[in-house]
C-alpha positions as CSV (number, residue, x, y, z in Angstrom):
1,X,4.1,5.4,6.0
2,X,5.5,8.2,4.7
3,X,4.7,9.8,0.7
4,X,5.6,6.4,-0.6
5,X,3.6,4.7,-3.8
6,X,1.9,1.4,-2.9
7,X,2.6,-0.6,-7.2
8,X,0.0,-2.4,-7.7
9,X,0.5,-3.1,-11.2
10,X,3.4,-1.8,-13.5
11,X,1.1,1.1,-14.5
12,X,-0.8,1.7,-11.4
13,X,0.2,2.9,-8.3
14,X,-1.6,4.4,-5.0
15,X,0.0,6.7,-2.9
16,X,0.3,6.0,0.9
17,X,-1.2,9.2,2.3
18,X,-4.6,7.7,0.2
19,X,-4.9,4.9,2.8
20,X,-6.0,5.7,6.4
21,X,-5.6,2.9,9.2
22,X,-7.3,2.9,12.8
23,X,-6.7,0.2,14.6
24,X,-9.7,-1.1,17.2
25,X,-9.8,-4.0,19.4
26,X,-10.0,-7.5,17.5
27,X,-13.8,-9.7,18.4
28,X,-13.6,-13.4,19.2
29,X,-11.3,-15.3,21.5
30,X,-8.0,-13.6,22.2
31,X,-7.4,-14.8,26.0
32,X,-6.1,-12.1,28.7
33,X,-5.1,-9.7,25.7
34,X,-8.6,-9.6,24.3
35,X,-9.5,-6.0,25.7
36,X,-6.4,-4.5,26.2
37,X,-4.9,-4.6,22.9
38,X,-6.1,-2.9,19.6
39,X,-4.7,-5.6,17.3
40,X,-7.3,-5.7,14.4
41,X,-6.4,-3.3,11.6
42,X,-9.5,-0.9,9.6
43,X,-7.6,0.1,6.6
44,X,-9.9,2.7,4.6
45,X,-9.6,4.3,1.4
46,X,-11.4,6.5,-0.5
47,X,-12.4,4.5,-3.8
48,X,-14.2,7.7,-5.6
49,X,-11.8,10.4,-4.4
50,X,-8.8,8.5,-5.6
51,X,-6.3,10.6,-7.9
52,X,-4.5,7.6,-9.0
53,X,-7.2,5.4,-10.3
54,X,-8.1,5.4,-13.9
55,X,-12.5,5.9,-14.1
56,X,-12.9,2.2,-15.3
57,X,-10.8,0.3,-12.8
58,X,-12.5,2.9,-10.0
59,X,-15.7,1.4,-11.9
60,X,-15.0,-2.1,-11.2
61,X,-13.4,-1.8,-7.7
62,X,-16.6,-0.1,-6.6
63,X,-18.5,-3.2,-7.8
64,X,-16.0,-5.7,-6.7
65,X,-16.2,-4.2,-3.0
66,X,-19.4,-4.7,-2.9
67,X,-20.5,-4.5,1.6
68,X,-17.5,-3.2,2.1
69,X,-18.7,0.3,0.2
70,X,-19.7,2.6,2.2
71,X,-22.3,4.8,0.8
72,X,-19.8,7.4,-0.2
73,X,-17.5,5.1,-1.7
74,X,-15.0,4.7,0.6
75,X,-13.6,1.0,0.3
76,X,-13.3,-0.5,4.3
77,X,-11.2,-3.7,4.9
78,X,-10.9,-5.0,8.1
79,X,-8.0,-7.8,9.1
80,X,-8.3,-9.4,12.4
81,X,-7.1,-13.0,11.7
82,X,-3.5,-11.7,13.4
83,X,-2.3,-11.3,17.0
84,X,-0.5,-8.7,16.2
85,X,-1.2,-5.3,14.6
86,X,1.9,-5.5,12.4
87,X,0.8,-8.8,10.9
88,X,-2.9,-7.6,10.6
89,X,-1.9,-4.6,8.7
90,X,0.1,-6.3,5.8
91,X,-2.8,-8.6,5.6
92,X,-5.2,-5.9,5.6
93,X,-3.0,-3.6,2.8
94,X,-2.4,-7.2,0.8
95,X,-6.3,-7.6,0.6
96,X,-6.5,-3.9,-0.5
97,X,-4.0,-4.3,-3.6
98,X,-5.3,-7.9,-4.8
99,X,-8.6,-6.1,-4.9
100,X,-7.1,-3.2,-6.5
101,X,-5.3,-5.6,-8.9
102,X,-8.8,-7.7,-10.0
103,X,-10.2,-4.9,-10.7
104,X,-7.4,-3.6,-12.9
105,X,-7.9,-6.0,-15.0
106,X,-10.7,-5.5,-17.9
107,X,-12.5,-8.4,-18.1
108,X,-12.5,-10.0,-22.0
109,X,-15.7,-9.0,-24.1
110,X,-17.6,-12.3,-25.0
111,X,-17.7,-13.1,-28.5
112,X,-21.0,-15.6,-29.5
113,X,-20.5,-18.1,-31.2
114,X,-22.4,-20.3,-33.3
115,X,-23.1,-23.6,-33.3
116,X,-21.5,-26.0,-35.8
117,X,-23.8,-27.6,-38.6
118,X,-22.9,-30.9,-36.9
119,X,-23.6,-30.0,-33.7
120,X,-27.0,-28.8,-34.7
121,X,-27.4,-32.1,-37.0
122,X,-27.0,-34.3,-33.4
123,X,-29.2,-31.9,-31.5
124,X,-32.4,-32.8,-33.7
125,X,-31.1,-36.1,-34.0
126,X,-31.5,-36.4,-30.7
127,X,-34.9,-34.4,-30.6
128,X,-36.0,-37.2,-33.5
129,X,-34.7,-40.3,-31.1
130,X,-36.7,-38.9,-28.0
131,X,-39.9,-37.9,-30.0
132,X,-39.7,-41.7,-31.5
133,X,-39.5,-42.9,-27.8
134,X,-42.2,-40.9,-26.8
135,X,-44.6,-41.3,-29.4
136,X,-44.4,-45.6,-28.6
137,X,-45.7,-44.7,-25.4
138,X,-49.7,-43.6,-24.9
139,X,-51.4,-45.5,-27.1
140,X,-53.2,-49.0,-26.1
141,X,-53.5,-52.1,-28.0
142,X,-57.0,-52.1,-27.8
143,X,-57.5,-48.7,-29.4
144,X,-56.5,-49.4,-33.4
């Protein structure tokens, strides 16, 4: 990778040299290959350092990340699902921007909303129907 720009969105891009990727041996079942070959893929980048995020998607990627935070915001995804490095590392940088991406987007502010004078007519309706029901119940005969 060399001074490209990873788009993620028309107006956002992240430059390669932000990413760092080691690549350490993959856990689980992986035959005669399992400890010879460094096939899983630990892409890192630094969330809180980044030049090209604006503050409120950095905001919401730190929240989206979550576990995979480390305490001084640097943003760890690890892809192993591949037998082979190449394959693990587009997963791993494909995981990266759809993060990236969700958290691009702002989500839309909720607007209340009342409820309609029907709508409130049915609900004591309702309330009168079950409070009818229940009174019936209770009382004995014998009590008048």
């Amino acid at each position: 990778m060399a001074g490209g720009m990873i788009r993620i969105a028309p107006d956002l891009a992240i430059a390669d040299e932000e990413i760092a990727e080691s690549f350490v041996r993959a856990s689980g079942p992986g035959g005669q290959n399992v400890n010879k070959l460094a096939t899983a893929v630990q892409l890192r980048f630094d969330v809180r350092r980044s030049p090209s995020l604006p503050e409120e998607v950095r905001a919401r990627l730190e929240k989206l990340a979550g576990r995979r935070l480390t305490a001084d915001g640097v943003l760890v995804i690890t892809a192993q699902r591949h037998r082979t490095q190449q394959r693990n590392r587009q997963d791993a940088l494909e995981r990266l921007i759809a993060l990236i991406r969700q958290a691009a987007v702002a989500p839309k502010p909720r607007r209340p909303t009342r409820p309609t004078a029907a709508a409130r007519r049915r609900r004591v309706e309702a309330k009168k129907r079950r409070a009818a029901i229940k009174a019936l119940r209770g009382t004995s005969p014998t009590e008048d």
